[in-house]
C-alpha positions as CSV (number, residue, x, y, z in Angstrom):
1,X,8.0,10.1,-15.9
2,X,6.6,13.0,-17.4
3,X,3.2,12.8,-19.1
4,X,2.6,13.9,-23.0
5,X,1.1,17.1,-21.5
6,X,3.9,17.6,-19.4
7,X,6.6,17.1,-21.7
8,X,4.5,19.0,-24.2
9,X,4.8,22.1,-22.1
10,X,8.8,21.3,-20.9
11,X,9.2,21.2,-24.9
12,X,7.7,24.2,-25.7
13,X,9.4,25.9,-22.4
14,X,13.0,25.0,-23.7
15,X,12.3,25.4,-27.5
16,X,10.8,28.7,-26.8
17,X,12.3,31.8,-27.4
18,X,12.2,33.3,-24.2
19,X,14.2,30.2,-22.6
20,X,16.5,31.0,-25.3
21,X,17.4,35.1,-25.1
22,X,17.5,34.0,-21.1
23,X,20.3,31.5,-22.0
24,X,22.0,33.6,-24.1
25,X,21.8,36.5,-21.6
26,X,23.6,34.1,-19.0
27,X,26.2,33.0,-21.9
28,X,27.1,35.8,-22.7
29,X,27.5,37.3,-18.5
30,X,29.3,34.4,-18.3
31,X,31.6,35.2,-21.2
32,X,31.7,38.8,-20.0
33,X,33.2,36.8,-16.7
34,X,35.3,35.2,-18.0
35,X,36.7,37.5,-20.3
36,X,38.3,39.7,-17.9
37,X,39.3,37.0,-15.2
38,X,41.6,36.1,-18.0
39,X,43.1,39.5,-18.4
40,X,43.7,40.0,-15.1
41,X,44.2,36.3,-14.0
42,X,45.2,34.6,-16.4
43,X,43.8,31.8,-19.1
44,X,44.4,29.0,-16.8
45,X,42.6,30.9,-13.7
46,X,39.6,31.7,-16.2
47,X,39.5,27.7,-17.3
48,X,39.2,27.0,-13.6
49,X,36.9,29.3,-12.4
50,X,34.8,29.7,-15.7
51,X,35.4,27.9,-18.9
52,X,35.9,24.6,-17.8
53,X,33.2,24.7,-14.9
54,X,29.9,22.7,-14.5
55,X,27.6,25.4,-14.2
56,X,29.0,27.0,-18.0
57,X,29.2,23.4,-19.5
58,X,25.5,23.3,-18.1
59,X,24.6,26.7,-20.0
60,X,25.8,25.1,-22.7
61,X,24.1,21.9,-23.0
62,X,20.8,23.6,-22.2
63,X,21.5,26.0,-25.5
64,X,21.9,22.5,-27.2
65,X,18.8,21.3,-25.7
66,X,17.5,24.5,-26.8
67,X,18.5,24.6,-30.4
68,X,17.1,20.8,-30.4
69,X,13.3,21.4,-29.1
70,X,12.9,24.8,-31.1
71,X,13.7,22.8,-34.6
72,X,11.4,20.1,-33.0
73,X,8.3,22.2,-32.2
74,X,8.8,23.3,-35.7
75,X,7.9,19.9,-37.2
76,X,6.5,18.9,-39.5
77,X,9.1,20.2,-42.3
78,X,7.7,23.7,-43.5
79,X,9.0,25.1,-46.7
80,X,9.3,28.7,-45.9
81,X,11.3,27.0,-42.5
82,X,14.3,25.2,-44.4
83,X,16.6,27.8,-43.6
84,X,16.0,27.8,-40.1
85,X,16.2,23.9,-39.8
86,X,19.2,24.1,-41.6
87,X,21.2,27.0,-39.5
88,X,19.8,24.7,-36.1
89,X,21.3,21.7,-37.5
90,X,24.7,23.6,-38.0
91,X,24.6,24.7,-34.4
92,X,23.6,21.0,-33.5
93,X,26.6,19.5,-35.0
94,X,28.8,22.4,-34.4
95,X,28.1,21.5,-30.4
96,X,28.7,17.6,-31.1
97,X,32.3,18.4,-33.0
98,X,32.9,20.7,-29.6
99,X,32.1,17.7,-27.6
100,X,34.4,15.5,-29.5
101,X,37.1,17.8,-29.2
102,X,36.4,18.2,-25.1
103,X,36.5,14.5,-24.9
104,X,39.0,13.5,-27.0
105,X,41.2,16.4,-27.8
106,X,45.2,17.4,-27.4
107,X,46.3,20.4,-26.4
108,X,49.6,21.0,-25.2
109,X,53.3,22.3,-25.7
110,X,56.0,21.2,-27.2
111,X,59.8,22.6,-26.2
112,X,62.8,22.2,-28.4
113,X,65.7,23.0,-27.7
114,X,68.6,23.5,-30.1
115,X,70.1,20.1,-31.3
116,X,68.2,18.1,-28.8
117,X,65.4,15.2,-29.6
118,X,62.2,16.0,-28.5
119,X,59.0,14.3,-28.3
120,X,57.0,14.6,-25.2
121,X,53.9,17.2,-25.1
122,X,53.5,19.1,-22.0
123,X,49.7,18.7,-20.9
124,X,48.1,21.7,-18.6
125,X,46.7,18.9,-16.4
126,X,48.1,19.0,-13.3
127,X,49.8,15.7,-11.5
128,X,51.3,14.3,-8.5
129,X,54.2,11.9,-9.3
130,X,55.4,9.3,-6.3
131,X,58.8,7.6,-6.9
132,X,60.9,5.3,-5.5
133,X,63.8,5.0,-6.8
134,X,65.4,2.1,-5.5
135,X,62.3,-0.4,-5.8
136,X,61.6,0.8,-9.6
137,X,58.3,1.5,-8.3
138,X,56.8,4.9,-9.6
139,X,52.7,6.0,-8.6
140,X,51.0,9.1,-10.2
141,X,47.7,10.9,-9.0
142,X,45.9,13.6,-10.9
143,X,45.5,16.9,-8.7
144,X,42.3,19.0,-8.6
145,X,41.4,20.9,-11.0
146,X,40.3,24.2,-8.8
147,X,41.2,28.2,-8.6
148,X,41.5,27.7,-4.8
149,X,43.2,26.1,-2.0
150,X,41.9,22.7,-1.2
151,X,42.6,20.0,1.3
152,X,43.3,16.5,-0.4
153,X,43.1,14.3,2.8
154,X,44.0,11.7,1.3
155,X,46.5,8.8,2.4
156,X,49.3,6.6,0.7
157,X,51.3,4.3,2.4
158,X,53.3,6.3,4.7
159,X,52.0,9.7,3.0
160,X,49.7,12.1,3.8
161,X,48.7,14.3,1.4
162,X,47.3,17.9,2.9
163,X,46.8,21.4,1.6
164,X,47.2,22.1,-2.5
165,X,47.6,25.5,-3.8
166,X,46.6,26.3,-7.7
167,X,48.6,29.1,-7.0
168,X,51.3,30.4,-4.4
169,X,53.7,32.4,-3.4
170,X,56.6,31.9,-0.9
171,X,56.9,33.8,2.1
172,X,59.7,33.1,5.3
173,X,58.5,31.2,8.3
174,X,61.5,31.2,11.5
175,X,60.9,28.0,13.0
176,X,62.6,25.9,15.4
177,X,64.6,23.1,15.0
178,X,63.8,19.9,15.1
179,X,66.8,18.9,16.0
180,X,69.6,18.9,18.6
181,X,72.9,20.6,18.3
182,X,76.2,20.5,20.6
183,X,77.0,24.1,21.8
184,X,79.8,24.4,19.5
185,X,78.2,24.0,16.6
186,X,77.5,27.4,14.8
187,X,73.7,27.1,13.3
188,X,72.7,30.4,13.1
189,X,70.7,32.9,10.8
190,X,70.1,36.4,9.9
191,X,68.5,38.5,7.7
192,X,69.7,42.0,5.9
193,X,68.9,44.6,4.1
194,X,71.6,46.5,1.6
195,X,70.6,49.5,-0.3
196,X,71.4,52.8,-1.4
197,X,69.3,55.6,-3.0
198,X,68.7,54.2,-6.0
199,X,68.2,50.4,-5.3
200,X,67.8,48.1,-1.6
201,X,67.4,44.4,-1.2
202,X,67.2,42.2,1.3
203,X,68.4,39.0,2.1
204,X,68.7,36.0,4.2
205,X,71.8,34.3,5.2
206,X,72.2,31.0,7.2
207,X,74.6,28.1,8.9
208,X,71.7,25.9,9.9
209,X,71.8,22.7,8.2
210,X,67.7,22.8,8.4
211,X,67.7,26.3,6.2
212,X,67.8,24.7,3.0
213,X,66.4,27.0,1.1
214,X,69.1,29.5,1.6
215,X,73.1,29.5,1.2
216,X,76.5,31.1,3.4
217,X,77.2,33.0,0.2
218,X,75.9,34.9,-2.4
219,X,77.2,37.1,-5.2
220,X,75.4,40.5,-5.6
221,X,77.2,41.6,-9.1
222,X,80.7,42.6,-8.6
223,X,79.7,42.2,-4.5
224,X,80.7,38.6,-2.9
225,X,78.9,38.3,0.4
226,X,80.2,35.7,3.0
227,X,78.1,34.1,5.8
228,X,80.6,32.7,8.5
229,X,79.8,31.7,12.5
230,X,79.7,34.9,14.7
231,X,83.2,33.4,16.6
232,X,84.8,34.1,13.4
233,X,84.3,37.9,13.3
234,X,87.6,38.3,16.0
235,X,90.1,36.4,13.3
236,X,89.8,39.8,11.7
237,X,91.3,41.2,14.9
238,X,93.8,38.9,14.8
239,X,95.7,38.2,11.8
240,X,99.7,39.4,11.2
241,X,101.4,40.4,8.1
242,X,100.9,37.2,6.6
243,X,97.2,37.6,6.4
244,X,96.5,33.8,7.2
245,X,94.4,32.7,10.5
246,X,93.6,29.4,12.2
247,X,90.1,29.1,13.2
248,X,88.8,26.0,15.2
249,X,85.4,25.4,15.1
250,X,84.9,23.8,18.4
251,X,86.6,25.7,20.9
252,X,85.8,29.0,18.9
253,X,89.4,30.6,18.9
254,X,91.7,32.7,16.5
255,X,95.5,31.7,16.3
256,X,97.6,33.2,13.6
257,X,101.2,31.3,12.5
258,X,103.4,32.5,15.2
259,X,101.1,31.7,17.7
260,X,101.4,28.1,16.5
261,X,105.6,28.6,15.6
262,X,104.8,27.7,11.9
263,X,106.6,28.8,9.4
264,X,105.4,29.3,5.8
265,X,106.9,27.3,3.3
266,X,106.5,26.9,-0.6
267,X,106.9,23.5,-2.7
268,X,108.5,23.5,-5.6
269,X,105.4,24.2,-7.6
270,X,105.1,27.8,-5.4
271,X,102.5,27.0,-3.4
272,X,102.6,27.9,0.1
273,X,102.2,25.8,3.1
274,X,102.0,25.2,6.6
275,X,102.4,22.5,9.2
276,X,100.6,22.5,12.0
277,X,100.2,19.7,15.0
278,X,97.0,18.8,16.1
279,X,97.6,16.8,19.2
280,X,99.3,13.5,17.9
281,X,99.2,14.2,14.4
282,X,100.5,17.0,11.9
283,X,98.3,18.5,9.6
284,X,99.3,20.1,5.9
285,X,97.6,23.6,5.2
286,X,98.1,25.1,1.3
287,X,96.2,28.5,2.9
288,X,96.2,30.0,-1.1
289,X,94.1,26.5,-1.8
290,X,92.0,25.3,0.5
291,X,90.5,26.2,4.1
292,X,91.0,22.5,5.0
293,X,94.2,20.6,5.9
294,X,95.4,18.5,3.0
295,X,96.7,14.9,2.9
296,X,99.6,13.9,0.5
297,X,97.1,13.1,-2.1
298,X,95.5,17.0,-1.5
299,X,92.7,15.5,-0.6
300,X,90.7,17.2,2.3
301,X,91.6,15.8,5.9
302,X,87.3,15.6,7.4
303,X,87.9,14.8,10.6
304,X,89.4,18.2,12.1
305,X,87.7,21.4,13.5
306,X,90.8,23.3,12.4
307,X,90.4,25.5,9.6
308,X,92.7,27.7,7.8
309,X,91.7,31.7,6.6
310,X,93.7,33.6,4.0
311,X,92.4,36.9,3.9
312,X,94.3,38.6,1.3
313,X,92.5,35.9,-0.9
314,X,89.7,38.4,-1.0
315,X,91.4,42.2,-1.0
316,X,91.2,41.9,-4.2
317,X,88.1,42.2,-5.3
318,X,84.7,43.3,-3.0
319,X,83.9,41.0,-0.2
320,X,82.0,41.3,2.6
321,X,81.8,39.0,5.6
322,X,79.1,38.8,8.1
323,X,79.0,37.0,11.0
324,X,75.5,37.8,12.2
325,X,75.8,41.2,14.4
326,X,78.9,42.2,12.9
327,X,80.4,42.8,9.5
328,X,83.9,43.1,8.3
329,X,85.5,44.1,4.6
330,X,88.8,45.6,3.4
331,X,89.0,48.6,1.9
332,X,92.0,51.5,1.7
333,X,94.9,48.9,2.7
334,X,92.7,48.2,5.7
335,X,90.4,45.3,7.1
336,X,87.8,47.3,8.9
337,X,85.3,45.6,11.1
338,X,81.5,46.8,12.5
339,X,78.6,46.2,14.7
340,X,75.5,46.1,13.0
341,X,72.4,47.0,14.6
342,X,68.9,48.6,13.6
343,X,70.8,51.8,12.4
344,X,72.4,51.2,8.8
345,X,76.2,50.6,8.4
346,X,77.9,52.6,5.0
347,X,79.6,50.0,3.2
348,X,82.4,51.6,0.8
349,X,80.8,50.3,-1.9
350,X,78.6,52.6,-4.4
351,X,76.9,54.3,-1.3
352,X,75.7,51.2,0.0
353,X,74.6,50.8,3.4
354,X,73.9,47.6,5.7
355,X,71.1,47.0,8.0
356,X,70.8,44.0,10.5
357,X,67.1,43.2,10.3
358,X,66.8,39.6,12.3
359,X,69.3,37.8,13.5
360,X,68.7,34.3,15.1
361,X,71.4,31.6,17.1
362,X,68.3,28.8,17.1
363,X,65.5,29.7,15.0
364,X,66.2,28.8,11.0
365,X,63.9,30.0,8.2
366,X,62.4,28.5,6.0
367,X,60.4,29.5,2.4
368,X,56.3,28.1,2.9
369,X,54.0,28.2,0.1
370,X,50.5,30.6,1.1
371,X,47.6,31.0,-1.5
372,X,47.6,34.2,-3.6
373,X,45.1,35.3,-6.3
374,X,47.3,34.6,-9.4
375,X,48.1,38.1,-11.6
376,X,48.9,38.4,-15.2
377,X,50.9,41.4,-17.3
378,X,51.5,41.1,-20.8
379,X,50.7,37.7,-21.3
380,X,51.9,35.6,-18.2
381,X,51.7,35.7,-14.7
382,X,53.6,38.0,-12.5
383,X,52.3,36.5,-9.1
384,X,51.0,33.1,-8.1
385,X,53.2,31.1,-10.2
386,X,53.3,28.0,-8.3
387,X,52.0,25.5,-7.2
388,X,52.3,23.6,-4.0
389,X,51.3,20.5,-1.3
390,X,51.9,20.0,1.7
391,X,52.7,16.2,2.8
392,X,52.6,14.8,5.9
393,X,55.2,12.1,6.9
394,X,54.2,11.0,10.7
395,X,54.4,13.6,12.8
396,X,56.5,16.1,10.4
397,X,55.0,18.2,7.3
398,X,56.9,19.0,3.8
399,X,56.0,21.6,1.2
400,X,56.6,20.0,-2.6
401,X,55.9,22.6,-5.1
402,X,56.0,22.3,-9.2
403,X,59.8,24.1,-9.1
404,X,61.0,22.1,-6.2
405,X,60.2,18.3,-5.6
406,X,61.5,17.0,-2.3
407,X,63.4,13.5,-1.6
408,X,62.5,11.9,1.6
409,X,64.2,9.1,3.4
410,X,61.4,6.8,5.2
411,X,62.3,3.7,7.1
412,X,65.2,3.3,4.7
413,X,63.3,3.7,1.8
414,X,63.9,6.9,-0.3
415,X,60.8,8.3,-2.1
416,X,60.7,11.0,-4.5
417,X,57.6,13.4,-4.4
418,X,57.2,15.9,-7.0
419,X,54.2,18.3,-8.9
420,X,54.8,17.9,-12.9
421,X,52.2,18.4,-15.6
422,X,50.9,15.5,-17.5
423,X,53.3,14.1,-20.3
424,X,51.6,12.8,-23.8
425,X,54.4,10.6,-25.9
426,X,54.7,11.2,-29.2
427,X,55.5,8.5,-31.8
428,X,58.1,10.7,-33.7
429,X,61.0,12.9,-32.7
430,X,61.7,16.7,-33.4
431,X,65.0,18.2,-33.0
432,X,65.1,22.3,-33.5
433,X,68.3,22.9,-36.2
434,X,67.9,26.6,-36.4
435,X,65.7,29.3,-34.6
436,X,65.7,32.7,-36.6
437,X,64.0,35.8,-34.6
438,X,63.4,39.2,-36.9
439,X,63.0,42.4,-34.7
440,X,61.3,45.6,-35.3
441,X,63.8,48.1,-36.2
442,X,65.7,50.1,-34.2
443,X,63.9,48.0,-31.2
444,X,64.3,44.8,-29.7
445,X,61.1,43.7,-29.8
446,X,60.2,40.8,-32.0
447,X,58.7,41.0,-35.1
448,X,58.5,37.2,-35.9
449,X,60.0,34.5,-34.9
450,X,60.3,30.9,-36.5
451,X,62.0,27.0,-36.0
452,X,63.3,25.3,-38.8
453,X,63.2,21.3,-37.8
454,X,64.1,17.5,-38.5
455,X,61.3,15.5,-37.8
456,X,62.3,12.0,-37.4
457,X,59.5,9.4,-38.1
458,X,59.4,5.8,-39.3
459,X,59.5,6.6,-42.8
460,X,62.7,8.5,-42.4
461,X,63.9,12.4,-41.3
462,X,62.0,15.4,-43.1
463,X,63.1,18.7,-42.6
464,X,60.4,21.8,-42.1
465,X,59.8,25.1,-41.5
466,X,57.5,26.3,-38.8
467,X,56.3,29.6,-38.7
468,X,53.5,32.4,-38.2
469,X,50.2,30.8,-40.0
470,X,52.5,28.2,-41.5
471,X,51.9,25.2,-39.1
472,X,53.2,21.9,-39.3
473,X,50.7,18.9,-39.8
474,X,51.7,15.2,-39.3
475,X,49.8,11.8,-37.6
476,X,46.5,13.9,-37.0
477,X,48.7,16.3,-35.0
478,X,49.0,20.6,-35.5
479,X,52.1,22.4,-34.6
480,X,52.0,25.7,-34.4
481,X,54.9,28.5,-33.5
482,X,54.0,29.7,-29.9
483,X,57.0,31.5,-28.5
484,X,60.6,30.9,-27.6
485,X,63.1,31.2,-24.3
486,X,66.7,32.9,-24.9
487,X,69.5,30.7,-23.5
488,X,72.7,31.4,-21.5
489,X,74.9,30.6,-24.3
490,X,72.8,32.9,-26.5
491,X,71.0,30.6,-28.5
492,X,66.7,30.0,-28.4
493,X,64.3,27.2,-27.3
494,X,61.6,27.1,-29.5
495,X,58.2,26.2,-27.6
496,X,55.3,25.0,-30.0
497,X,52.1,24.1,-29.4
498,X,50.5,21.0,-30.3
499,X,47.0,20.6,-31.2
500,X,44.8,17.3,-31.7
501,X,40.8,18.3,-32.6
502,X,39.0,15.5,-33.7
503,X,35.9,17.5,-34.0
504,X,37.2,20.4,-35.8
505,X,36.1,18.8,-39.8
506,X,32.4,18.3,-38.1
507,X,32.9,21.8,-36.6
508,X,33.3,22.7,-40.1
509,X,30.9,21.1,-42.1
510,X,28.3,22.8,-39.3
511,X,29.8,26.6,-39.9
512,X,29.0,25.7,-43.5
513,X,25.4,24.1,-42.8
514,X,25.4,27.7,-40.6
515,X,26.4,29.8,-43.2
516,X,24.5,28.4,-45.8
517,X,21.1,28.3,-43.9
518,X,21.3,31.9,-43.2
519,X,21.5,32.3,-46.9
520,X,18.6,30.1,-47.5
521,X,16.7,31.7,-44.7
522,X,17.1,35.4,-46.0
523,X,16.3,33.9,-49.7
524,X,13.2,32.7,-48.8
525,X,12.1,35.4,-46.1
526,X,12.8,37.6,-48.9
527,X,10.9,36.1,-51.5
528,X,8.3,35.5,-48.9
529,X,8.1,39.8,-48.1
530,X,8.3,40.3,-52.1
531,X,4.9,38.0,-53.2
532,X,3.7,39.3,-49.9
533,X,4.1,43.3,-51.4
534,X,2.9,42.6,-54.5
535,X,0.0,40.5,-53.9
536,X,-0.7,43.8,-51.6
537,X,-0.3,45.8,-54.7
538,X,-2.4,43.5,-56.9
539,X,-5.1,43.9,-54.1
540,X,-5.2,47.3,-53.6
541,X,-5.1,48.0,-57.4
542,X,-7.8,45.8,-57.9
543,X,-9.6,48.1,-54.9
544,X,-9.1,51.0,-56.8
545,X,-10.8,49.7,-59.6
């Protein structure tokens, strides 16, 4: 316990003026701080690092402290000081209706899109959701509220929780398998690069069913890109006038019809046909359909490595098949097949050429999450927009990030692990009937933007209009017009944000008390300076005479 001599001096130390310009010096460094994290980083990076940290709460409360022991040491009540207790006791209760709004506060968005009931407010807190699916049972956990990569350690039942990133970015690991595969199974990968002088990308291709981040086929605008085994690439070697090949998968060989003594048929309905015998049984192709054989139903026949190939399905139109270190593509009546290597390969296409970069039979890559400073342009971030952790199941470890949960399957159980932000339910529904945008002229850029909507409520539906410094107030909440997302069919999302500040009337009243003190305070000092002058003037006449 202090003493009264002690706390005597602590009170004038913290009500003094010194203390004060020092705290304000640190504010406002702090502020400076802050300030340009969030232009270069980002609001949310700013909040973490700065805003919503102890050490700037902790300036703060000591500038409350502050305000408190200056209007105490003041005491007791001095006329010519009324001003000055007043514009401390709007600071006092300006800091209280901040506190209430920390506490208690919503701030969030709201997204509507057109015709669809809404009512859930996206939160910015950050939150790790645990489901299983099968049992009902679903288990949440809030994540860390940090600007750098931390390690949870933490356990739940059969899950380990690791590593979390704020913010990530992707980049491709080649591991090994973890499991086994028979020799005739094609699970290889490889990775490309196709460009021209205006314009390259690259891209990774695989078969392995372990590469699940990554596809057999892609479409690069009028460019469709086929991934198949690297046994596959002599079937364009070996293909008569018909066009069609046979390809089994297991023993890795090319037979064309007459090497089989098949002849093409057509049903009634034109479609063309083959029969084919696969030791004791015969098997229906419909080559123009489908690559598998076909029961009498058309449905797919699984349990066969043969495979049918129709390539003037795709001499249409531009396709290109790669099979790892080769390549093949019509063009000029003419299938025309290549080795790729390190040196690039002209495509016929727009003066595109192809380059082999990695090419694995084993190996199978996969997308990990690293840490990255996050970077912002023109409002929203341009790098570091995910976020990711890693879970350990046993002796194996998953990524889950906030764009992709994962499903896991332990011990017959399936779980469901995924990063979401927290969810507030609202009591009422919106649903977004129209969304008009204005543009500047002759530009596309907006001008304004605003949603007309039905909000649907106990009492019954009520239509409004949301817009620019027109917000919409209802059950204590604010809804203001944020921004919008264009959608594939043309139409726009409307995102609005939703406000709940308890503290803002007592935030008021002590801008008022603020304003009005500095009124009174310049009043009085005034008045003060004037009797002041002229009982100078009264002395000095009086001096004269």
């Amino acid at each position: 316990m202090l003493s009264e001599k002690q706390f005597s001096k602590f009170e004038r130390t913290v009500g003094g003026l010194k203390f004060a310009v020092v705290l304000i010096l640190i504010f406002s460094a702090m502020m400076i701080v802050g300030t340009f994290f969030e232009s270069w980083y980002g609001t949310d990076f700013a909040n973490r690092v700065v805003y919503k940290k102890f050490p700037f709460m902790a300036v703060q409360a000591l500038m409350f402290f502050s305000i408190i022991f200056a209007a105490f040491l003041r005491l007791p009540p001095k006329k010519r000081l009324y001003g000055f207790y007043t514009i401390h006791a709007g600071l006092v209760i300006i800091g209280c209706g901040s506190l209430i709004t920390y506490i208690a506060g919503v701030d969030g968005n709201i997204m509507l899109h057109p015709n669809e009931p809404a009512r859930e407010i996206i939160l910015p807190d950050d939150e790790l959701r645990i489901t299983y699916p099968n049992e009902g049972r679903q288990f949440s956990r809030d994540l860390p509220y940090t600007a750098f990569k931390t390690s949870l350690d933490e356990k739940f039942e059969d899950l380990t929780f690791a590593d979390f990133y704020p913010y990530s970015e992707n980049k491709v690991i080649w591991k090994k398998s973890s499991s086994s595969f028979e020799s005739w199974q094609s699970v290889q990968s490889s990775e490309y690069m196709i460009s021209n002088p205006n314009v390259s990308q690259d891209f990774i291709m695989s078969l392995h069913p372990e590469a699940t981040d990554y596809k057999s086929s892609t479409q690069m605008g009028p460019l469709a890109v086929h991934y198949l085994p690297a046994s596959m690439s002599e079937c364009f070697g070996n293909a008569d006038k018909t066009g069609i090949v046979f390809w089994e998968s297991r023993s890795k060989y090319c037979k064309t019809p007459t090497d089989y003594g098949s002849e093409i048929k057509t049903t009634k309905a034109g479609n063309r046909f083959l029969v084919i015998r696969e030791n004791e049984r015969l098997l229906t192709f419909f080559p123009d359909l489908s690559p598998w054989p076909l029961d009498s139903s058309l449905t797919p026949v699984q349990d066969t490595t043969l495979r049918i190939f129709n390539r003037k399905l795709f001499e249409k139109s531009p396709n290109l098949f790669l099979f790892g270190k080769k390549a093949a593509y019509f063009t000029e009546d003419k299938w025309t097949a290549v080795e790729l290597g390190k040196d690039p390969v002209e495509l016929p296409w727009m003066g595109f050429e192809l380059t082999l970069l990695r090419h694995e039979d084993e190996k199978f890559p996969s997308q990990e999450p690293f840490y990255v400073t996050p970077i912002q342009s023109k409002g929203s971030l341009i790098k570091g927009n995910q976020k990711a952790l890693k879970v350990k199941v046993r002796d194996k470890e998953y990524w889950v990030t906030d764009d992709k949960p994962i499903s896991l399957l332990i011990d017959g159980k399936k779980v469901n692990i995924g990063i979401t932000k927290k969810v507030l339910t609202l009591p009422f529904e919106f649903v977004l009937k129209n969304f008009k945008m204005d543009k500047d002229p002759g530009t596309n850029n907006p001008a304004s933007y605003e949603s007309f909507v039905t909000l649907f409520t106990s009492s019954g539906p009520s239509s409004h209009h949301i817009y620019m410094n027109n917000p919409l107030k209802y059950s204590g909440f604010t809804f203001y017009q944020a921004s919008y997302t264009p959608n594939k069919d043309g139409s726009y999302s409307s995102t609005l944000s939703a406000n709940v500040d308890q503290g803002r009337p007592i935030k008021y009243f002590g801008s008022l008390l603020l304003v009005l003190g500095s009124i009174w305070h310049y009043v009085i000092t005034r008045k003060r300076k004037k009797s002041e002058a002229t009982a100078s003037m009264t002395n000095k006449k009086e001096a004269l005479a």
